[in-house]
C-alpha positions as CSV (number, residue, x, y, z in Angstrom):
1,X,193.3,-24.5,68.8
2,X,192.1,-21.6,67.1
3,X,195.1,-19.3,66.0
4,X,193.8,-15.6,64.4
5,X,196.9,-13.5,63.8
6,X,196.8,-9.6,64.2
7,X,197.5,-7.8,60.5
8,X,197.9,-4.4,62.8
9,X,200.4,-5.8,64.4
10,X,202.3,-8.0,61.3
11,X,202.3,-4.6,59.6
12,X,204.0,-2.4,62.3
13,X,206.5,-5.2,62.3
14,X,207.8,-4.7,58.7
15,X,207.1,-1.0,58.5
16,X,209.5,-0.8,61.0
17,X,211.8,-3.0,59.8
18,X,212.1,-1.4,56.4
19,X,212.1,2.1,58.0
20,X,215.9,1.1,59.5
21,X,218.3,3.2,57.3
22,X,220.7,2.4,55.9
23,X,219.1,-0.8,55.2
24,X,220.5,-3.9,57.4
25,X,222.7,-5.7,54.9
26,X,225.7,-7.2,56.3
27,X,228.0,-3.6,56.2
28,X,225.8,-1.9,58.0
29,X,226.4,-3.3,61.2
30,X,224.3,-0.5,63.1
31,X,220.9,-1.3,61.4
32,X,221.2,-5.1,62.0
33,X,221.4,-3.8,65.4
34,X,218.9,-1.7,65.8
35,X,217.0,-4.7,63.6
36,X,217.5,-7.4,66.3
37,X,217.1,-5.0,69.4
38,X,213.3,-4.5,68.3
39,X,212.8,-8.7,67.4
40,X,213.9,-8.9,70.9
41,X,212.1,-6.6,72.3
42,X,209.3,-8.0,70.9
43,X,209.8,-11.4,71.7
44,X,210.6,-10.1,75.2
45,X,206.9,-8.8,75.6
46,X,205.1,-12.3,75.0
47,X,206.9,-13.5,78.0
48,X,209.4,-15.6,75.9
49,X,212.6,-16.5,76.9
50,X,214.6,-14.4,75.1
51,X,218.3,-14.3,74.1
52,X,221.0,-13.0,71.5
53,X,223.5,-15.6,70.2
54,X,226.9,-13.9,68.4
55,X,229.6,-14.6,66.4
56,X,232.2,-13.2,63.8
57,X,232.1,-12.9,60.4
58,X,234.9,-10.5,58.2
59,X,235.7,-8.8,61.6
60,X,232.2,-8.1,62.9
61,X,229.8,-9.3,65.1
62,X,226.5,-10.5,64.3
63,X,223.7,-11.6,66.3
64,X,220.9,-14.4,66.1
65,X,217.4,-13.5,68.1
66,X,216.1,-16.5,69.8
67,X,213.0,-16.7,71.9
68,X,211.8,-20.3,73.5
69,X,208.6,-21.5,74.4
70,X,208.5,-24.1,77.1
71,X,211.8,-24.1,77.4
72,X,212.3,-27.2,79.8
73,X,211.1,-29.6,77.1
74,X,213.7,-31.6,75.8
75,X,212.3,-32.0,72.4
76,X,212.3,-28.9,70.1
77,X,210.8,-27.5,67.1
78,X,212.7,-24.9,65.3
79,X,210.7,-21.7,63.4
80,X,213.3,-19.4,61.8
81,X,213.4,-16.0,59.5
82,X,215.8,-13.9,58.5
83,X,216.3,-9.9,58.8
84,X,218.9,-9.1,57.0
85,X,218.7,-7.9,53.3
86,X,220.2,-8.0,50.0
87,X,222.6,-5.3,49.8
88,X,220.6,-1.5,49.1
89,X,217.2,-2.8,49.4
90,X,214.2,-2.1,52.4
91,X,213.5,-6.1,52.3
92,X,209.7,-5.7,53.1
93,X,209.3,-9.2,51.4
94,X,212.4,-10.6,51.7
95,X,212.5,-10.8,54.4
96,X,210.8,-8.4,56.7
97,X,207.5,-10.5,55.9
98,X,209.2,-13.4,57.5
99,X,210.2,-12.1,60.7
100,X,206.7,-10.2,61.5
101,X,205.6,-13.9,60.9
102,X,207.9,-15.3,62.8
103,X,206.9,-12.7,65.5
104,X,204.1,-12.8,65.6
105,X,203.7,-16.6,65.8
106,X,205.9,-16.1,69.0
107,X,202.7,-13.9,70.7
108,X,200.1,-16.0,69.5
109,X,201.7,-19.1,71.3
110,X,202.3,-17.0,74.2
111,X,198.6,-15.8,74.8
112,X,197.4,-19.7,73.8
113,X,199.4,-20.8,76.9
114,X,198.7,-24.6,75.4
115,X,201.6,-26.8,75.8
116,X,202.2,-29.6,73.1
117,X,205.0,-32.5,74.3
118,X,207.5,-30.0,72.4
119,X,209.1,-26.9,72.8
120,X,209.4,-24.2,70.0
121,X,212.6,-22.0,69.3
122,X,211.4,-19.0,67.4
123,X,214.9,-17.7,65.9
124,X,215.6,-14.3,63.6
125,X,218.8,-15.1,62.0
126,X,221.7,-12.8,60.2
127,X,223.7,-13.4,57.3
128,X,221.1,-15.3,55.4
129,X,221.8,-13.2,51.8
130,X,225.4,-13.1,49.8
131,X,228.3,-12.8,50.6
132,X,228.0,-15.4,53.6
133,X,225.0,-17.7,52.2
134,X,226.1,-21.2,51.6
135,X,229.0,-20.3,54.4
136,X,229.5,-21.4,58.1
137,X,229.1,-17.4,58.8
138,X,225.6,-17.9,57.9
139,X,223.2,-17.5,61.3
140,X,221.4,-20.4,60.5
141,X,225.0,-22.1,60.4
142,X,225.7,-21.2,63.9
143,X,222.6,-21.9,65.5
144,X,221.8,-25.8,64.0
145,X,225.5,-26.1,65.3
146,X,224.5,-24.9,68.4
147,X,222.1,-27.2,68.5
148,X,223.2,-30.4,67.6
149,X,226.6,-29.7,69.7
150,X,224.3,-29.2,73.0
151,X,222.5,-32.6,71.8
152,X,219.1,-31.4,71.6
153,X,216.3,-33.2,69.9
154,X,214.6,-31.6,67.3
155,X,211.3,-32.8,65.3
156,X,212.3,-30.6,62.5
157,X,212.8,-26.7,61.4
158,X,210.8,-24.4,59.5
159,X,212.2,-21.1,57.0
160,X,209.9,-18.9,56.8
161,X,210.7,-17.1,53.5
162,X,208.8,-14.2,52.1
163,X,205.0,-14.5,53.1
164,X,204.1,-11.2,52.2
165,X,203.9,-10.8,48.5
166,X,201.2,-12.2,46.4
167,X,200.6,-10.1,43.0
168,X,199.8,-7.0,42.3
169,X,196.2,-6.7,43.4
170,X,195.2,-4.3,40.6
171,X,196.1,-7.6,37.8
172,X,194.6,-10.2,39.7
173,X,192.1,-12.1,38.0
174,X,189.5,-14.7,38.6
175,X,191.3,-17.8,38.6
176,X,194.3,-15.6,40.6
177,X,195.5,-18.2,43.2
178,X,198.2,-17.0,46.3
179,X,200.0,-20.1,47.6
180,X,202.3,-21.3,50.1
181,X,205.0,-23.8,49.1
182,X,206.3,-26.2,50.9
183,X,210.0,-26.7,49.8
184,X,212.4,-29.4,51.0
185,X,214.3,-32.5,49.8
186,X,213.3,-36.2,49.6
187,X,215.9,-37.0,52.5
188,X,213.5,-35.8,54.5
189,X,210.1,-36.3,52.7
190,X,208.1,-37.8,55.4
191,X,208.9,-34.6,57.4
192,X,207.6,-32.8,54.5
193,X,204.5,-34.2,53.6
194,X,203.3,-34.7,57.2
195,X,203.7,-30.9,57.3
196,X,202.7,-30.1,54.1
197,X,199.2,-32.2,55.5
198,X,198.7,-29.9,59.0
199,X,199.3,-27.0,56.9
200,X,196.5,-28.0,54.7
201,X,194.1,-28.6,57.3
202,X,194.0,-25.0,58.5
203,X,192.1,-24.3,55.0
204,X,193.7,-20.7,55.1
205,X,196.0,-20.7,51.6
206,X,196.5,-23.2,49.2
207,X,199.6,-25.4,50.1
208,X,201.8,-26.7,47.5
209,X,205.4,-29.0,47.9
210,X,208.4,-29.9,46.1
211,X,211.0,-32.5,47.4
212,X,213.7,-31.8,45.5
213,X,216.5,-34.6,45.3
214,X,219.2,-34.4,47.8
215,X,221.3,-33.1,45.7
216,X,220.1,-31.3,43.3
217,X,221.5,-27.7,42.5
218,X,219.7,-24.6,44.4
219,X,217.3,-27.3,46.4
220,X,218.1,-25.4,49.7
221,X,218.0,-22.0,48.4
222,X,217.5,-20.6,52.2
223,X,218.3,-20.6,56.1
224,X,217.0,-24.6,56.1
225,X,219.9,-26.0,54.5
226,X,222.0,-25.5,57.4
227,X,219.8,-28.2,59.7
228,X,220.4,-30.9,57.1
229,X,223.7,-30.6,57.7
230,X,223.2,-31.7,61.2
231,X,220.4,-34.5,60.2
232,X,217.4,-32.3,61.4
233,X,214.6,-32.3,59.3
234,X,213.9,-28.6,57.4
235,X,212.0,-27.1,54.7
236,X,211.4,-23.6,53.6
237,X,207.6,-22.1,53.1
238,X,207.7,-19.4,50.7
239,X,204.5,-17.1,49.8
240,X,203.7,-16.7,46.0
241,X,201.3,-16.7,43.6
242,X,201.4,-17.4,39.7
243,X,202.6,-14.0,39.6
244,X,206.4,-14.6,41.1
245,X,207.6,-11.7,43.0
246,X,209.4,-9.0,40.3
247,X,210.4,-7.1,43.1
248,X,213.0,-9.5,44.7
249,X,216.2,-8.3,45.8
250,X,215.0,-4.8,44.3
251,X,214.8,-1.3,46.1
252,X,210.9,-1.8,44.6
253,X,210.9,-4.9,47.9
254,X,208.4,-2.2,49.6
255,X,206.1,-2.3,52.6
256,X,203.0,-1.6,49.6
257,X,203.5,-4.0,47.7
258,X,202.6,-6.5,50.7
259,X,198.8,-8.4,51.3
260,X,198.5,-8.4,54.5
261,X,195.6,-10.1,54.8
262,X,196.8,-13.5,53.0
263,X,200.2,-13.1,54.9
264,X,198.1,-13.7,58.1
265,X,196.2,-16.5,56.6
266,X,199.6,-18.3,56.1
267,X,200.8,-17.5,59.3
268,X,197.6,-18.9,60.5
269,X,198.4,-22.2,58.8
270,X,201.9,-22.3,59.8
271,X,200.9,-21.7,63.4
272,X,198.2,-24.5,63.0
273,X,200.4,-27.0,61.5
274,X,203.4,-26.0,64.6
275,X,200.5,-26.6,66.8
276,X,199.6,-29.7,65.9
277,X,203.2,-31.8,64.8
C-alpha cells in the first residue's frame, strides 16, 4: 500500500494549533476546547467514527479525541498524540507535530479504504505535560483504562511524540542525519523490534530503538506508559536528529522551526508500519 502524506495539509494542522491563544495548557480550559473541537472536526471529515471521551481533573473537565477505523473489529491498534502544551508555550513540536500526524494518518487510512484483520483507534489525548503526567488524570490514563475495562484486544499502541523538528536547516551539514526513534522497554521488546522492522521497510527516515529496562528511571517519558500498565504493548516514536531540539518546552517551540517535508516522510513510515502489523 502506498501511503503519500499531504505537507499542505500537516501544516494547516499545526499552524492552527499554535494559533489558539492563550496556549492550551491545562488552565486554559477554553483553548483545549477549541483544540479538540478542530481534531474532531477533522477526524469527522475522513468519515471516522468520531467521539470525545471526558473526565475530571482539579475541578475541570477535559476531553480525549477518538476516531476509529473499522470499528467492528474486535482486535485494535492504538495511534495516540497529545495537544496539550507545557505551560506558556505555542507547542508547534511538542506536540502540535504529533497530532497533525496523527491526523493526518486518520485521512490517509480513510481514502485507502483497505482493511487489515485490525481496527485502528486514532486518539488526541489531554493532560500529557506536568502537573498531571505520571497521574491517573493523564488522558492516556483514562483511555488504556477504558480499554482494558471494556476487554478489548489490542496488538499494541503507538505515541507519537514530536515529528516535526529536525535541526536548524541553515547548520546542517553533510553527514546531518534526521531520525525517528523507536522508544520502549524490554517487557515488550518483540513488539518493538517487529515495529521498529515495518518502519524500516518504508525507507522514508532512518529508524533507531532503545528498550530501555522495565524499570529504569524516565523509560516512559510519554502518553505510552499508561498501556503498560494494562499489559498492552507501547512505545513512543520521537523525531530528532543529532541536533536535539533546543526549543523544547520553550515559547521558541514555533510553527518555523518545523521540516515539513521529513515530518511527512515519518508519517509515511509510521502509516506503513500501522499498515502492515
Amino acid at each position: 500500500m502506498k501511503f503519500q502524506p499531504d505537507q499542505k495539509r500537516l501544516y494547516k494542522d499545526v499552524e492552527f494549533l499554535t494559533s489558539i491563544a492563550p496556549f492550551r495548557n491545562y488552565k486554559n480550559i477554553e483553548s483545549l476546547r477549541k483544540a479538540a473541537a478542530y481534531i474532531k472536526n477533522e477526524f469527522e471529515k475522513t468519515g471516522l467514527q468520531t467521539e470525545i471521551q471526558t473526565w475530571e481533573a482539579a475541578g475541570n473537565i477535559y476531553e480525549n479525541v477518538i476516531a476509529s477505523y473499522l470499528p467492528d473489529q474486535k482486535l485494535r491498534f492504538v495511534v495516540g498524540a497529545h495537544y496539550d502544551v507545557y505551560k506558556d508555550q505555542p507547542g508547534a513540536d511538542d506536540n502540535a507535530s504529533g497530532v497533525a500526524g496523527l491526523i493526518e494518518l486518520a485521512r490517509l487510512f480513510s481514502e485507502s479504504g483497505i482493511a487489515p484483520e485490525y481496527g485502528i483507534d486514532f486518539v488526541s489525548y489531554c493532560l500529557e505535560e506536568p502537573p498531571f503526567f505520571r497521574k491517573k488524570e493523564m488522558g492516556s490514563y483514562v483511555h488504556s483504562e477504558s480499554v482494558y475495562r471494556a476487554g478489548k484486544e489490542v496488538i499494541g499502541m503507538i505515541s507519537i511524540e514530536m515529528i516535526g523538528y529536525y535541526g536548524e536547516k541553515q547548520n546542517r551539514s553533510a553527514d546531518h542525519e534526521n531520525f525517528l526513534v523507536v522508544s520502549g522497554i524490554k517487557k515488550f521488546e518483540a513488539f518493538n523490534s517487529k515495529l521498529t522492522a515495518l518502519l524500516r521497510e518504508a525507507d522514508e527516515i532512518i529508524i533507531r530503538k532503545v528498550s530501555y529496562a522495565d524499570d529504569a528511571k524516565n523509560n516512559g517519558p510519554s502518553d505510552h506508559r499508561n498501556y503498560w500498565k494494562f499489559d498492552y504493548p507501547g512505545v513512543m516514536l520521537l523525531g530528532t536528529s543529532k541536533e536535539k531540539n533546543p526549543n523544547y518546552h520553550n515559547n521558541s517551540d514555533t510553527i518555523e522551526t518545523l521540516d515539513f517535508e521529513v515530518m511527512s516522510k515519518a508519517v509515511k513510515a509510521i502509516a506503513n508500519a500501522v499498515f502492515n502489523f
